[in-house]
N, C-alpha and C positions, 0 to 999 in steps of 0.2 A: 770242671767236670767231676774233679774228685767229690768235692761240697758236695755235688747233684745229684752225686752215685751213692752217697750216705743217705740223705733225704730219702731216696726213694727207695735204699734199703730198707732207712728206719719205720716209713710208714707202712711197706707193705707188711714186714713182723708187724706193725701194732695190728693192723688190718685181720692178719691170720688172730693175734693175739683174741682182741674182740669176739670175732667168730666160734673160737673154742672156749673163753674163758668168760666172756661175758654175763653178769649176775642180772643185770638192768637195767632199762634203757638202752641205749644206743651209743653207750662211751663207755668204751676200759678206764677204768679207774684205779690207780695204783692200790692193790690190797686184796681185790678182785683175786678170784679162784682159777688158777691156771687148771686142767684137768687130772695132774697126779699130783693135787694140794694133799698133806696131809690131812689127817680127819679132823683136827682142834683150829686147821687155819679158817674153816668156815666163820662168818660172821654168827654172831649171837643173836636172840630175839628181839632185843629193845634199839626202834631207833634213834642214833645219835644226834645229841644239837650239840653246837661250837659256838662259843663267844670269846673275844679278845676284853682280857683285863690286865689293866697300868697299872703295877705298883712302882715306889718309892721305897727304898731300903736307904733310911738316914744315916746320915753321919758314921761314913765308912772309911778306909783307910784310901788316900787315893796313890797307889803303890808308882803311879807312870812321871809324878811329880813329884819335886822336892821345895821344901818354903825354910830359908833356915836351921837347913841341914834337916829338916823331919820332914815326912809325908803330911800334908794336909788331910783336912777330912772333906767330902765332897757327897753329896745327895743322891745315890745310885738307882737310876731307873731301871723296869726291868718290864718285859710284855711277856704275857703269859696267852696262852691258848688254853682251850679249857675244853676236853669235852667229856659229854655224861649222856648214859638214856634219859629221853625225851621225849615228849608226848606231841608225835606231829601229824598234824592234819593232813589227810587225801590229796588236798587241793594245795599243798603247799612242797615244794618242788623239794629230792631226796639229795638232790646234787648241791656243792657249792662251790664257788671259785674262789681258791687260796689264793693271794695274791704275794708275791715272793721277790729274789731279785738273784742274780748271779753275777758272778764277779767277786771283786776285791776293791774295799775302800781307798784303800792304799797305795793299790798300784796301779800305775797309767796302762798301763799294757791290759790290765784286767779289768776294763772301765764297766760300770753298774749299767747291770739289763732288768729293767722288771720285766715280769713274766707273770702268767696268770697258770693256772691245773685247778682239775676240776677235785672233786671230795664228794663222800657218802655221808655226808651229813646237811644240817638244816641249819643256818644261820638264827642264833638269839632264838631258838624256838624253846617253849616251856619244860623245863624240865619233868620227869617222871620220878615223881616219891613215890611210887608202892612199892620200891623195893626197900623202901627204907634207907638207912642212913651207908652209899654205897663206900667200899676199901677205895683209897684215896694211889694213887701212883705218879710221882712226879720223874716224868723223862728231861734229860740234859741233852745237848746235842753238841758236835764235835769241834775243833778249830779250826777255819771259820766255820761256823753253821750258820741252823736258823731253828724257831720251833718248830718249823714246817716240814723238817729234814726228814721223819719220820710218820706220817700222815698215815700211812699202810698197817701201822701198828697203833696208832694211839685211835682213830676211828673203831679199829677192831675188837679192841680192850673194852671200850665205851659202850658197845652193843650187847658186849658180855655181864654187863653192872658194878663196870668201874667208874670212877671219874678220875683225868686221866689229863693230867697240867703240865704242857711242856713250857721251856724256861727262854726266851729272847735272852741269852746271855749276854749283858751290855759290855761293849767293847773285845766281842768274838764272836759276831755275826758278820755277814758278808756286806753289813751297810755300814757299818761302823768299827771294824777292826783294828786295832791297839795292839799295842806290843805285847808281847807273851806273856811280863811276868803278870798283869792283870787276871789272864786266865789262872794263873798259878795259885795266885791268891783267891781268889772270889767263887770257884767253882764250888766248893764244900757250902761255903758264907751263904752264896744266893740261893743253895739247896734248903740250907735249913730254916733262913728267912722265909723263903718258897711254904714250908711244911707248919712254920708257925702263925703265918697269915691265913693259908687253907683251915686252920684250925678256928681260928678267929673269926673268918668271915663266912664259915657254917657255922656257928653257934646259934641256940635259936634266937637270941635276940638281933641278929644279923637283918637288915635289911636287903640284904643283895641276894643274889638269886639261888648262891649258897646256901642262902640257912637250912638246916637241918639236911642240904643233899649227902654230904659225907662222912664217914667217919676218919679221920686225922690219925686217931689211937692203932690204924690200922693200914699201914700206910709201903708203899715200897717205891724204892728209887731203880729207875735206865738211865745208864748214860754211855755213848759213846764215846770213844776215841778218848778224848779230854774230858767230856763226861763221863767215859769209866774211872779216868782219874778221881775225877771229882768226888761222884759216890762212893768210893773206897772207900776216899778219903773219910769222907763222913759217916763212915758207918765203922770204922775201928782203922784200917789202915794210917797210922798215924805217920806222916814223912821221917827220912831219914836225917842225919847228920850232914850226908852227904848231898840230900833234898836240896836242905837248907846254904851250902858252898854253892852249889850250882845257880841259887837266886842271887844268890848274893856277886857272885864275876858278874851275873846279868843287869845290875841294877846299882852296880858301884856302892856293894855294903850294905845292903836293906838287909833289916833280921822281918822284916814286915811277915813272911813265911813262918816265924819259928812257934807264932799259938798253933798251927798246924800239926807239927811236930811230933814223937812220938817222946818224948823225953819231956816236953813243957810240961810245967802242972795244969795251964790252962786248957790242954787238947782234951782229954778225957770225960770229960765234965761237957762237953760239950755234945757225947756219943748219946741218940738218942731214943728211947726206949719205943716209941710209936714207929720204928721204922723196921718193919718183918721180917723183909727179902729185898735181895736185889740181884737186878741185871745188869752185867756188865759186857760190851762190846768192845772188842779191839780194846780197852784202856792203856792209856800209854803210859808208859813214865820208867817201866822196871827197869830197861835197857839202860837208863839215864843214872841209874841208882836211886832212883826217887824213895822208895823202899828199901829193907834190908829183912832178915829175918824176924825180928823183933814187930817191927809194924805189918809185915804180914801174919804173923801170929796174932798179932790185934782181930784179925778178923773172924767175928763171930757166929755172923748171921748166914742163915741158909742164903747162896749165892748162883747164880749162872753165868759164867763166860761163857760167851760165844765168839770164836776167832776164825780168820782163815790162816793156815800154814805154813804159807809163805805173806803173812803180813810183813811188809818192808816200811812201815810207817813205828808201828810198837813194837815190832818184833816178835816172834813165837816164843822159839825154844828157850832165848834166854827173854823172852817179855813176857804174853801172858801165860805162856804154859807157866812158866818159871812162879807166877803167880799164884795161879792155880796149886800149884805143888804145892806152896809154900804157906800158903794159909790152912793150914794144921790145925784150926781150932772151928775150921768150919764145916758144914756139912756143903759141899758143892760141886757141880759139874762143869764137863769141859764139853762144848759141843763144837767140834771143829768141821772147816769147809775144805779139803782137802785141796790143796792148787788152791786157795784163793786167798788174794793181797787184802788188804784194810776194808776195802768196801762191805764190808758184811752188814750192815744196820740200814743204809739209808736206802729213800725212795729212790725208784731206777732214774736215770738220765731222763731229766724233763726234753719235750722235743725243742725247749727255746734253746739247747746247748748243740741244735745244728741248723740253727740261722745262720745266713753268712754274714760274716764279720763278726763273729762272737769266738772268742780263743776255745781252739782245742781243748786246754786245760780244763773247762766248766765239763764238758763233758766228762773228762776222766776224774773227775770230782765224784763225780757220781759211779760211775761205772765200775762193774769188776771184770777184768779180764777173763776170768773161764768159765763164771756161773753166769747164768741168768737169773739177772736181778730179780725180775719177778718169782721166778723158784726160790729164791733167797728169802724172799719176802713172806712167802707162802708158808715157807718151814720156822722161820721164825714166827710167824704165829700160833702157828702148832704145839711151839716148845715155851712160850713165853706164857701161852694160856694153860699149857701143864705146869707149870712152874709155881704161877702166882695165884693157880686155881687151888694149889696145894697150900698153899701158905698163908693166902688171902682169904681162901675161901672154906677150905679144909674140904675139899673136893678129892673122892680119890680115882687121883692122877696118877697116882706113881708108876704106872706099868706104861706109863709114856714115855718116860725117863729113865727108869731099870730097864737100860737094854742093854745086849753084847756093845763089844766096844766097837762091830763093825758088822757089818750084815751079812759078812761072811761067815761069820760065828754064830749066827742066826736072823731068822725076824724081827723086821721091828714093828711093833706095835704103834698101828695109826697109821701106816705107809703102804699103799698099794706096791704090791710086785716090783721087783728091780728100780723101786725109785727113790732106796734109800743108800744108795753107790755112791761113795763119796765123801759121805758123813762118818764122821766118829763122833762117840759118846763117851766120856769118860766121869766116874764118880767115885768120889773118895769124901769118908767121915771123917770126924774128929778123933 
């Protein structure tokens, strides 16, 4: 009865949703305009197409195995989602079916459900060069994830004149999930692998459908949860001492962590000058020591966290705020969800997480207890396309982001009447 009385909760909300917020057609679609969306969450003019590409990142450390007391090296796949403006035909339908899965590799209790959701984009349809060669943005998605975690934001970016690559992170996805230290290790790796193939397979001698759509030199990384870590990491955050102990109880003495590091010589040399801005969501790791003063001081680049305040996954006060404060050398914001736990980044609870027989847990995978996810999704577009509109694009944004630190201190800019309750903004320079 319980199960039945969700169902028919959850369809009547979407029902109402549709009615009020619907852009087209006859499906809400995650990203879609709730009616007190900010003014920047609107979609852009150019429509998106989506293609899936398979890379191979060689001969990598393989952190889960030991051969001889060393880690082997092992041939690291990785699927990418890709999307960019597109030049698509009347006759060729605006919708697509992402095809997904929920669950855990790993565990019996949490057995794999594939699932389908629909999308505002065009499958393999021709790209649109009149804008020229567009700013490139590679999103990461959390542990487990998928690249599909984020759909609401990477279609929306794409309509705006990005092109817009999320990362299948091998061995922390929900089809294929591995022990942690792999994520520990790889997430920076498969970033920047990620950024030096995009460069490579836009070139104009490129035969794929790349060539000449991006520019590389101009580039910004999102990543949630453990892709906040990730990007941190790669854009100056360089791990602690104490990073580096905590891989090591995990993995019975692996230094496999320590090019990471904020002391290696090899970390540095690494930091890479095409990458502009970044967004950071929930990133975890502060709480754990993963950082210290010194590698948060590494960080350089113009930045956004986005957190909820009572995140119990990374923590606030001493996680990303702690963050945030601490990176002293950068120019960046804190936009905080007042009352809300981790969930701030992803698409809402797909409806396959109230099938029966499908664990509770998928649901609150997705789910944030106080906000409505679609609001969440709505504001983060608002703020992510002030952001990278500044940076990327040299658009002026600012007066999206120069706001009180609460709306009680004043208006905010971009936000209909009483529908900025809730939010903080916080910004601090170098």
């Amino acid at each position: 009865m319980a199960v039945r009385y969700l169902i028919f909760l959850f369809i009547s909300l979407a029902t109402v949703r549709q009615t009020t917020a619907q852009t087209a057609g006859d499906t809400f679609v995650n990203g879609d305009l709730l009616p007190n969306a900010p003014e920047l969450a609107a979609r852009g003019n150019y429509p998106v197409g989506v293609r899936t590409l398979k890379l191979v990142h060689k001969d990598q450390v393989d952190v889960l195995h030991t051969k001889d007391g060393k880690h082997p090296l092992y041939d690291r796949p990785l699927t990418l989602e890709i999307w960019y403006p597109a030049c698509v035909s009347t006759t060729k339908s605006p919708l697509v079916q992402y095809e997904s899965v929920l669950g855990r590799s790993n565990d019996p209790k949490r057995p794999i459900v594939p699932f389908t959701f629909p999308g505002r984009a065009s499958r393999d349809a021709e790209p649109d060069r009149s804008g020229g060669a567009y700013p490139l943005v590679i999103v990461s998605h959390g542990y487990p994830g998928s690249r599909l975690l984020l759909t609401y934001l990477t279609e929306n970016l794409a309509s705006k004149g990005y092109v817009v690559v999320a990362i299948d992170h091998t061995e922390s996805t929900y089809s294929d999930l591995a022990a942690f230290p792999s994520t520990l290790v790889n997430r920076p790796l498969d970033d920047l692998f990620v950024l030096n193939e995009m460069a490579r397979l836009s070139g104009k001698t490129s035969n794929t459908f790349l060539a000449g759509l991006l520019n590389a030199d101009n580039t910004a990384l999102i990543g949630y949860s453990m892709g906040g870590y990730g990007v941190l990491n790669t854009t100056g955050a360089g791990f602690s001492a104490e990073a580096l102990k905590l891989f090591g109880q995990m993995t019975n003495g692996s230094t496999a962590l320590e090019p990471r590091t904020m002391n290696s010589p090899a970390y540095k040399p690494t930091l890479d000058a095409r990458i502009k801005a970044v967004v950071a969501f929930a990133p975890w790791g502060m709480e754990r020591g993963v950082w210290d003063a010194t590698g948060l001081a590494g960080l350089t680049l113009p930045t956004l966290f986005i957190a909820g305040s009572k995140d119990d996954i990374s923590g606030y006060e001493k996680g990303i705020k702690a963050i945030y404060e601490g990176a002293v050398n950068a120019d960046r914001y804190l936009l905080t969800y007042v009352n809300a736990r981790h969930n701030v980044a992803p698409n809402p609870p797909p409806i396959a997480t109230l099938q029966p027989g499908v664990s509770p847990d998928e649901y609150g995978h997705y789910a944030e207890p106080v906000w409505n996810e679609h609001r969440i999704n709505n504001i983060n577009q608002h703020f992510v396309t002030a952001f990278l509109g500044i940076h990327l694009k040299k658009m002026e944004y600012a007066k999206y982001l120069n706001l009180p630190e609460t709306d009680a201190l004043g208006p905010w800019t971009g936000f209909k009447p009483r529908f900025s309750l809730g939010l903080e903004m916080r910004h601090a320079k170098p």
